[in-house]
DSSP file (Angstrom, degrees, kcal/mol; ACC not computed):
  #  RESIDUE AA STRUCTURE BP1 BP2  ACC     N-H-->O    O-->H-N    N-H-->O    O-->H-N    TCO  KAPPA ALPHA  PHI   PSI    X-CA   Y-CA   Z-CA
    1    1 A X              0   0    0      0, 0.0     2,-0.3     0, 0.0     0, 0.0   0.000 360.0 360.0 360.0 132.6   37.8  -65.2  -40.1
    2    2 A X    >   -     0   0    0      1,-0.1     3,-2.9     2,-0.0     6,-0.2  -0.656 360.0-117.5 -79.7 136.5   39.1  -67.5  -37.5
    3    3 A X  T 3  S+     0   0    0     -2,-0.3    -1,-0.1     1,-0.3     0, 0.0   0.449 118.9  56.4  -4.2 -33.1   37.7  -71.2  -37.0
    4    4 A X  T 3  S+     0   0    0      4,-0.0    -1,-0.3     5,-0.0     5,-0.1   0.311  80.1 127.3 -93.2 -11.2   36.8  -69.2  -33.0
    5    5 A X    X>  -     0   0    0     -3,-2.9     4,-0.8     1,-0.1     3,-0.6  -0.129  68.7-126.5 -87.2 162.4   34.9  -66.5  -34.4
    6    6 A X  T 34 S+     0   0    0      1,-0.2    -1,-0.1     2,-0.2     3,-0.1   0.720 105.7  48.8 -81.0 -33.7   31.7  -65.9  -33.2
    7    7 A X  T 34 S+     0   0    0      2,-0.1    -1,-0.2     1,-0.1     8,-0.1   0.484  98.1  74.8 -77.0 -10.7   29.7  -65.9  -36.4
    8    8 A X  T <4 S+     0   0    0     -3,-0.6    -2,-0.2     1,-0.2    -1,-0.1   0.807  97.4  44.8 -88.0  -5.0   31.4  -69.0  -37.1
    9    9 A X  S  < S+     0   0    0     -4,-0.8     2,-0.6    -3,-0.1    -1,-0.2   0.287  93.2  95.7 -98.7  -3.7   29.2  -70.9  -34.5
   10   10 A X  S    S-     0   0    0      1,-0.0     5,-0.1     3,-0.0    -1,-0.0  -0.898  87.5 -90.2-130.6 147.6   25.9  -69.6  -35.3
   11   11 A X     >  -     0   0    0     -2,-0.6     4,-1.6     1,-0.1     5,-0.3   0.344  32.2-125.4  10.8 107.3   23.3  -71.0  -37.3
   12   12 A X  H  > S+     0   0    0      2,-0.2     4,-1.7     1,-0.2     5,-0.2   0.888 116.8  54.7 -60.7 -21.5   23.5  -69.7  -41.3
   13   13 A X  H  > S+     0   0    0      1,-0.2     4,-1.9     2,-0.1    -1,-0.2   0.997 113.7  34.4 -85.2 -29.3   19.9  -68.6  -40.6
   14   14 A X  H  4 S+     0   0    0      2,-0.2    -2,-0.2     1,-0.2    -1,-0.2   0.678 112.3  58.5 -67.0 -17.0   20.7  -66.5  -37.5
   15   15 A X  H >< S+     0   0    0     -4,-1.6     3,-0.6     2,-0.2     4,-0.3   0.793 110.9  46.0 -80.6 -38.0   24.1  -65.4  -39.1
   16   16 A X  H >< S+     0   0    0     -4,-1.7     3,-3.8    -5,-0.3     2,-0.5   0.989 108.9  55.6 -75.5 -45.5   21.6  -63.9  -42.2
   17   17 A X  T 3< S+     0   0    0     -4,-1.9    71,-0.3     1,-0.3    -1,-0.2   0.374 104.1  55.5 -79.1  14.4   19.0  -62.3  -39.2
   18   18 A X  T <  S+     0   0    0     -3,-0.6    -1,-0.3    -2,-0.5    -2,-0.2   0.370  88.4 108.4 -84.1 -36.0   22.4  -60.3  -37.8
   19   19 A X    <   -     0   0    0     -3,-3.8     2,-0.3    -4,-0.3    68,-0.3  -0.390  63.9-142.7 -74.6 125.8   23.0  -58.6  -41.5
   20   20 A X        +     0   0    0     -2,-0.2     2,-0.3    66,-0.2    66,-0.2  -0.692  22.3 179.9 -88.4 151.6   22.3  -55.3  -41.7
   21   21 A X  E     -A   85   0A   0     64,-2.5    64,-3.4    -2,-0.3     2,-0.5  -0.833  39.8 -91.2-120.9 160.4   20.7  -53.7  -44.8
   22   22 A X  E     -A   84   0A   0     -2,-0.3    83,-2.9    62,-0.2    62,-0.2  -0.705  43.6-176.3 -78.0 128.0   19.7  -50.6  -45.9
   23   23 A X  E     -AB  83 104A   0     60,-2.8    60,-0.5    -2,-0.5     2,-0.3  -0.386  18.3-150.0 -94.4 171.2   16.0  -50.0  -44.9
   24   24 A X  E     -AB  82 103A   0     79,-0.8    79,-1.8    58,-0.2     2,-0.4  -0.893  23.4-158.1-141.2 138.4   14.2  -46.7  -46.1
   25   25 A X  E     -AB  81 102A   0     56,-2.7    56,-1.5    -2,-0.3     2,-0.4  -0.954   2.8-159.4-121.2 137.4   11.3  -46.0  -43.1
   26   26 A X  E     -AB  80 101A   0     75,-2.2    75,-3.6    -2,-0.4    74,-2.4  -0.987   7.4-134.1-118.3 118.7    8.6  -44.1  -43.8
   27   27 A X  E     - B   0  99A   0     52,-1.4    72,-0.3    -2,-0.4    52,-0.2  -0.486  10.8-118.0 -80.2 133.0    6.2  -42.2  -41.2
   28   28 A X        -     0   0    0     70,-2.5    -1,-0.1    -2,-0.2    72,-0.1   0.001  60.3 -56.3 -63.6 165.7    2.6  -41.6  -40.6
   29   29 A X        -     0   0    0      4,-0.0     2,-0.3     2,-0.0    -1,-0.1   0.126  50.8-167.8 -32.4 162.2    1.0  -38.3  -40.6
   30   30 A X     >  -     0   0    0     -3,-0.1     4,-1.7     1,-0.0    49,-0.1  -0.804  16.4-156.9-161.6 123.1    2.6  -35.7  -38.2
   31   31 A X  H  > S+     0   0    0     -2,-0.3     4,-2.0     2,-0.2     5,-0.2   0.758  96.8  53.5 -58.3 -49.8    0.5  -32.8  -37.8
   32   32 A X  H  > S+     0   0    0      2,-0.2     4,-5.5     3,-0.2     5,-0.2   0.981 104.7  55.3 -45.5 -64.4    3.9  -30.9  -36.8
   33   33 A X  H >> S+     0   0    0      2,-0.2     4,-1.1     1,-0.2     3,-0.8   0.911 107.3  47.4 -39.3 -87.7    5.7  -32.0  -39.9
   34   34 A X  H 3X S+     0   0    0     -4,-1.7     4,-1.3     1,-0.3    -1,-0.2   0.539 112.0  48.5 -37.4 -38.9    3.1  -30.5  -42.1
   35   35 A X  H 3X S+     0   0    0     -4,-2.0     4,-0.6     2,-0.2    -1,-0.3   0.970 115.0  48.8 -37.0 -76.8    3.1  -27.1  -40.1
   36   36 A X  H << S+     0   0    0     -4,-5.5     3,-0.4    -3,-0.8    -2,-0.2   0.774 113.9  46.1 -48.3 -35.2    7.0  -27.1  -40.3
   37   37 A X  H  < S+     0   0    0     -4,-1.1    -1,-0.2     1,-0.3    -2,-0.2   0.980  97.9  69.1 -85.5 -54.6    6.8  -27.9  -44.2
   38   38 A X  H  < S+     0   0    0     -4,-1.3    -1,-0.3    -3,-0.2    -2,-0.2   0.593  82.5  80.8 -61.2 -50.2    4.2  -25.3  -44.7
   39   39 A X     <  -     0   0    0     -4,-0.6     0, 0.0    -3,-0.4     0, 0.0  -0.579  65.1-156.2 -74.1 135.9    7.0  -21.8  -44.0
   40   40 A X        +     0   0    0     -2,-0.2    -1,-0.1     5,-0.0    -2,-0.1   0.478  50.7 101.8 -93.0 -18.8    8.9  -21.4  -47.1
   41   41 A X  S  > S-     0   0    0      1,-0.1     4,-0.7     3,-0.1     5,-0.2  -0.067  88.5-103.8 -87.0-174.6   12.3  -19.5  -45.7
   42   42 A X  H >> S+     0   0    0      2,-0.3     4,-1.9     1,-0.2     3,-0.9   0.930 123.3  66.3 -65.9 -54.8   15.8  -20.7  -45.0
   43   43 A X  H 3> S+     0   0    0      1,-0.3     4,-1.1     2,-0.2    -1,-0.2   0.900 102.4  43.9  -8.9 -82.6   14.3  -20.4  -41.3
   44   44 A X  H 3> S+     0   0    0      1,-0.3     4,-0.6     2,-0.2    -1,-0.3   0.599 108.7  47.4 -73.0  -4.9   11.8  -23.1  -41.8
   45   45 A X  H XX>S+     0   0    0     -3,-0.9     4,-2.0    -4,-0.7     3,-0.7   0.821 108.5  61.6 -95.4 -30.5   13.5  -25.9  -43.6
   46   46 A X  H 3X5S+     0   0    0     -4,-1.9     4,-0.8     1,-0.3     5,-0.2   0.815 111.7  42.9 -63.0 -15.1   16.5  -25.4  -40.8
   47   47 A X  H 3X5S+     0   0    0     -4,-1.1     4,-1.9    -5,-0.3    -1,-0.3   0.885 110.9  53.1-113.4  -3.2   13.7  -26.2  -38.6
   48   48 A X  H <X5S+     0   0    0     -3,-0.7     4,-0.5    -4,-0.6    -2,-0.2   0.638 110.2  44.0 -58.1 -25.6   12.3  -28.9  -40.5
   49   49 A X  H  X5S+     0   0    0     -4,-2.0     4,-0.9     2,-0.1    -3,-0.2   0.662 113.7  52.7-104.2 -26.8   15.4  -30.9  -40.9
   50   50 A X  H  X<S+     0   0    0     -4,-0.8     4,-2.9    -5,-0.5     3,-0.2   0.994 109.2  48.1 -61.9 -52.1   16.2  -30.5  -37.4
   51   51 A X  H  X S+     0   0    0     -4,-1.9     4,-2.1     1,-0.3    -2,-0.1   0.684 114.8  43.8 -48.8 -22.7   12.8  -31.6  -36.1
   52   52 A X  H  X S+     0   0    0     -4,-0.5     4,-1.7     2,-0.2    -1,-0.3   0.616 107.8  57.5-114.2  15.2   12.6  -34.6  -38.0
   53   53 A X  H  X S+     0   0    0     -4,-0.9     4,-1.6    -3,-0.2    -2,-0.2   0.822 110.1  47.5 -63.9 -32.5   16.1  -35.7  -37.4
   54   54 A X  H  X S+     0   0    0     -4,-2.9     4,-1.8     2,-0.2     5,-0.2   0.973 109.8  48.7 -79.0 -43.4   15.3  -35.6  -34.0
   55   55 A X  H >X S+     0   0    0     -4,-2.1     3,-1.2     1,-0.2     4,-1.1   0.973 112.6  53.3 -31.3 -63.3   12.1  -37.5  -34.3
   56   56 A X  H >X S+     0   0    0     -4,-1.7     3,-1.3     1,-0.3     4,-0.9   0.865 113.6  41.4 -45.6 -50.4   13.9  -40.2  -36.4
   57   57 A X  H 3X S+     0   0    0     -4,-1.6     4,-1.8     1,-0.3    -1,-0.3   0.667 106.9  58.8 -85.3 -17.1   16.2  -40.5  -34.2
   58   58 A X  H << S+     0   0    0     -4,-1.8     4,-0.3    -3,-1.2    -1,-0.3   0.412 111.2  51.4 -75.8 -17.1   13.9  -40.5  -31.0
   59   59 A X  H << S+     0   0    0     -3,-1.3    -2,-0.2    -4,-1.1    -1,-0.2   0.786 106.5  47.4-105.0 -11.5   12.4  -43.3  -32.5
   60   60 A X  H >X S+     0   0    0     -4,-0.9     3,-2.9     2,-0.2     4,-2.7   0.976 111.1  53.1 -58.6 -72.3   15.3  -45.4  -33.2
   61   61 A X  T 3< S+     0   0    0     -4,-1.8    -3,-0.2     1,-0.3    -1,-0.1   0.783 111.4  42.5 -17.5 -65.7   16.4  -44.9  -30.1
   62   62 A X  T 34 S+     0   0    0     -4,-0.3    -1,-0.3     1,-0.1    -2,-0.2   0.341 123.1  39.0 -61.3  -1.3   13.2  -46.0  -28.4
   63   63 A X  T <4 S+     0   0    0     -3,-2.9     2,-0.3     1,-0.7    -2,-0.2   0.627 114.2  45.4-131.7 -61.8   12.7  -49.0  -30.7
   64   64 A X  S  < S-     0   0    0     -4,-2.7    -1,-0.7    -5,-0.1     2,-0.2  -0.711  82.2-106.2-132.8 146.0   16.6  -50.6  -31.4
   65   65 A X    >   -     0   0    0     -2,-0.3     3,-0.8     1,-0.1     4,-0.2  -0.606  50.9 -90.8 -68.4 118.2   19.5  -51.3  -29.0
   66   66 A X  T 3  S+     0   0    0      1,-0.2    -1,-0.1    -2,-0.2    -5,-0.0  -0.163 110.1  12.9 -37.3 121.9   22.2  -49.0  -29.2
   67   67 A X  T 3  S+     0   0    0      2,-0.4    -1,-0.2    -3,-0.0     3,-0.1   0.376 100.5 101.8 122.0   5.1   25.2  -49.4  -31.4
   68   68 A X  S <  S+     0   0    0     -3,-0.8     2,-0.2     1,-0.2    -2,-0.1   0.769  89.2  34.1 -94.7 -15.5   22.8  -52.6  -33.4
   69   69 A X        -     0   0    0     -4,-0.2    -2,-0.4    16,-0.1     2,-0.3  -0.969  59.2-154.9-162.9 155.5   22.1  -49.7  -36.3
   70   70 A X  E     -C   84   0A   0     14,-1.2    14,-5.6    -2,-0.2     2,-0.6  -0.993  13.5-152.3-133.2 135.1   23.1  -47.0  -38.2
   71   71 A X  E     -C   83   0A   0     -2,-0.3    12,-0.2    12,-0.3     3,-0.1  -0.914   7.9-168.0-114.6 137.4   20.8  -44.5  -39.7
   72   72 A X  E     -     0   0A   0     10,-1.0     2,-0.3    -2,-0.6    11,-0.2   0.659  59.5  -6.9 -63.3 -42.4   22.3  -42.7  -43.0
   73   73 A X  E     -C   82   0A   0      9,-1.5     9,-1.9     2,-0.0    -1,-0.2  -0.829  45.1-134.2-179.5 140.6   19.9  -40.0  -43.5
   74   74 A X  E     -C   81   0A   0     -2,-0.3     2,-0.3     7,-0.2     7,-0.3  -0.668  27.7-140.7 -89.6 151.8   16.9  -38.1  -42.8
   75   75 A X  E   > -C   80   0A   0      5,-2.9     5,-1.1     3,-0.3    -2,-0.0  -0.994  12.5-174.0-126.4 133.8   14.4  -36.8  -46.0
   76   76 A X  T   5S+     0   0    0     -2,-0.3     3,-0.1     1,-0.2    -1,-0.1   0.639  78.5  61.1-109.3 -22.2   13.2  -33.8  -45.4
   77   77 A X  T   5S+     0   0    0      1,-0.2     2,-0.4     2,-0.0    -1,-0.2   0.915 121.0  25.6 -95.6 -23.1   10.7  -33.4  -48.4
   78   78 A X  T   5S-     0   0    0      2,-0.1     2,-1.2   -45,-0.0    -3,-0.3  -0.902  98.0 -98.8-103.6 173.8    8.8  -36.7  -46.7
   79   79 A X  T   5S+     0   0    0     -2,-0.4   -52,-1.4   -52,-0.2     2,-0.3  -0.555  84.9 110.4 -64.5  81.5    8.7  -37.9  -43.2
   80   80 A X  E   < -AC  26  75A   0     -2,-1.2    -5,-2.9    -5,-1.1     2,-0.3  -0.959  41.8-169.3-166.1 168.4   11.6  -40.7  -43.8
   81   81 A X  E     -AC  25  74A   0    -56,-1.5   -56,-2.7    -2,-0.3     2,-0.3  -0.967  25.4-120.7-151.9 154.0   14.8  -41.7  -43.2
   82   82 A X  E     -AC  24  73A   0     -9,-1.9    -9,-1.5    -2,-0.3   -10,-1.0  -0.937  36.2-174.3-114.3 139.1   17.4  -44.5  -44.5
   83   83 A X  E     -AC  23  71A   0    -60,-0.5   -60,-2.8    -2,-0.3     2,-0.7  -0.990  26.0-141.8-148.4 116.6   18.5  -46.8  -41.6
   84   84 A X  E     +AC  22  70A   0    -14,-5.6   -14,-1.2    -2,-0.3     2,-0.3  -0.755  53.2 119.4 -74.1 122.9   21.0  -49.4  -41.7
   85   85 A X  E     -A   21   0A   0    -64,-3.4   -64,-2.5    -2,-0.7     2,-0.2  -0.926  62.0 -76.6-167.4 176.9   19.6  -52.5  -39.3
   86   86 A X    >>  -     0   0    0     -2,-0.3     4,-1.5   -66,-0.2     3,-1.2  -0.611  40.0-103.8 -99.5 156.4   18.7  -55.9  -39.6
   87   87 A X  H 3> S+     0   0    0    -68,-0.3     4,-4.2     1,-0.3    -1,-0.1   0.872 126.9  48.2 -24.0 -60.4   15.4  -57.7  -41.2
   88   88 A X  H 34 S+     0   0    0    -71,-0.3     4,-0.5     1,-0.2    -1,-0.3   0.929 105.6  51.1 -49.7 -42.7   14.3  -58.2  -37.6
   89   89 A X  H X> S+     0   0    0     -3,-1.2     4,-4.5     2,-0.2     3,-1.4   0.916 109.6  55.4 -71.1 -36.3   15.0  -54.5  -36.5
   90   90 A X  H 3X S+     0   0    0     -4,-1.5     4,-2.7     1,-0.2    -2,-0.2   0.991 105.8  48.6 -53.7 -51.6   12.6  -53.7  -39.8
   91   91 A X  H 3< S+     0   0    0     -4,-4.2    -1,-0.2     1,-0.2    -2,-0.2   0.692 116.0  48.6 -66.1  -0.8    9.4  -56.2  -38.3
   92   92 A X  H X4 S+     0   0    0     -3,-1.4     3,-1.2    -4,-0.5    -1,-0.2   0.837 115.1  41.9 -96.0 -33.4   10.1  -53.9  -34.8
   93   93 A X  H >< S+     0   0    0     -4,-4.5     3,-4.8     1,-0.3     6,-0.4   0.982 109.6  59.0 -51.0 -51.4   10.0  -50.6  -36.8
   94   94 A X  T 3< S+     0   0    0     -4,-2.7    -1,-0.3     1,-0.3    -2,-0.1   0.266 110.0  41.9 -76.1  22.0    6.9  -51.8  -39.0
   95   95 A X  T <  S+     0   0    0     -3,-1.2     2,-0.4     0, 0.0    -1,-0.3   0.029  84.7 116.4-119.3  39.5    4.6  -52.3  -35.7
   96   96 A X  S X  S-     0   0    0     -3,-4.8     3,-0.8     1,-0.1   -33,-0.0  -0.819  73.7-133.2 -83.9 157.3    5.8  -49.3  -34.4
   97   97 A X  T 3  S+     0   0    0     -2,-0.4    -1,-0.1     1,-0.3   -69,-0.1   0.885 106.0  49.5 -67.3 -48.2    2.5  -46.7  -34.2
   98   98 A X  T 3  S+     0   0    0    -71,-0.1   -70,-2.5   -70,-0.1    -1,-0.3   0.576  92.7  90.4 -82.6 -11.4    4.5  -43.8  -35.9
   99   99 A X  E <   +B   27   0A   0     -3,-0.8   -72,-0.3    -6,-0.4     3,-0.1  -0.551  44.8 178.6 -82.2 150.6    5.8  -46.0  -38.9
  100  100 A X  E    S-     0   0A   0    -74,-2.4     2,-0.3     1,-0.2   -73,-0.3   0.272  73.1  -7.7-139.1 -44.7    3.5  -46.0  -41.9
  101  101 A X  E     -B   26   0A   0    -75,-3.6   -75,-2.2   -73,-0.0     2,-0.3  -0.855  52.6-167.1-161.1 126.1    5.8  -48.2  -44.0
  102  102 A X  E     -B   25   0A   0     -2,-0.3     2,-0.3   -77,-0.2   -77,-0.2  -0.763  18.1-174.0-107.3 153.5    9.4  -49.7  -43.7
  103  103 A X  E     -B   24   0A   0    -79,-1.8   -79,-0.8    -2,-0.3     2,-0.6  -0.961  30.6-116.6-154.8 159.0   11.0  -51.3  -47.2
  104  104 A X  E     -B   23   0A   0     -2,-0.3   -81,-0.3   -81,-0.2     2,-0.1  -0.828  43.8-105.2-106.1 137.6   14.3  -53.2  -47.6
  105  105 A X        -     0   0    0    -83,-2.9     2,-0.5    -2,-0.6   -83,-0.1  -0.409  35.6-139.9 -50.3 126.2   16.5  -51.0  -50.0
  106  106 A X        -     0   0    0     -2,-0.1     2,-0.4     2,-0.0    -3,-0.0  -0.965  13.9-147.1 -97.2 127.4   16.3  -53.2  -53.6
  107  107 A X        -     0   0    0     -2,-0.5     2,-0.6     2,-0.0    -2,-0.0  -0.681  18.7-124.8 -95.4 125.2   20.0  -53.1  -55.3
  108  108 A X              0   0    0     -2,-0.4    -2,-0.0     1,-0.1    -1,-0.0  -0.854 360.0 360.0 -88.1 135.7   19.7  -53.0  -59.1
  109  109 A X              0   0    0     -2,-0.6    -1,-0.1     0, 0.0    -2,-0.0   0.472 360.0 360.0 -41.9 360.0   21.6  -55.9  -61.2
C-alpha cells in the first residue's frame, strides 16, 4: 500500500466500518416460503431455491449500493442467506421489515 492510498487517509475507525465480514441474515415469516417448502419433489425445491434466491437478492439490492457486498449463499432449509458487507450494511439489513435477525459470522480460535 502506497503512502497515496486512499485507505491510508481515513480514520482507523472508518477504515474498520469499510471491512466487510461475513454476516448470516435471517428472514421473517413468508407465507410463500412455507407453501414452497411444503411440495416434497425435485420440482419443488427447484422452486424453492430459486424463489428465495431471488428474494435475497431483491432485498439486497433494495437495501445496499451496488458492487459494496457480496452474498455467498442462499439456505434453502431456512429463509437465510450469508452476505459479505460491512457492520453498517448489517444495522441497514437489521431494520429492514423482512429481516428477522442479522449476526456477524463468529471465526473459531
Amino acid at each position: 500500500m502506497t503512502n497515496g492510498s486512499y485507505h491510508s487517509k481515513l480514520p482507523n475507525s472508518t477504515m474498520g466500518d469499510r471491512q466487510r465480514h461475513l454476516h448470516f441474515v435471517f428472514m421473517n415469516y413468508d407465507p410463500e416460503y412455507e407453501r414452497l417448502q411444503s411440495d416434497r419433489t425435485k420440482r419443488g425445491a427447484m422452486e424453492v431455491e430459486m424463489y428465495l434466491s431471488t428474494k435475497h437478492n431483491d432485498l439486497l439490492a433494495k437495501k445496499l449500493e451496488p458492487g459494496t457486498y457480496h452474498k455467498t449463499l442462499s439456505l434453502f432449509i431456512v429463509d437465510a442467506f450469508a452476505v459479505q458487507i460491512t457492520d453498517a450494511q448489517a444495522d441497514v439489513l437489521r431494520s429492514a421489515k423482512e429481516v428477522r435477525v442479522v449476526e456477524k459470522n463468529q471465526e473459531l480460535p
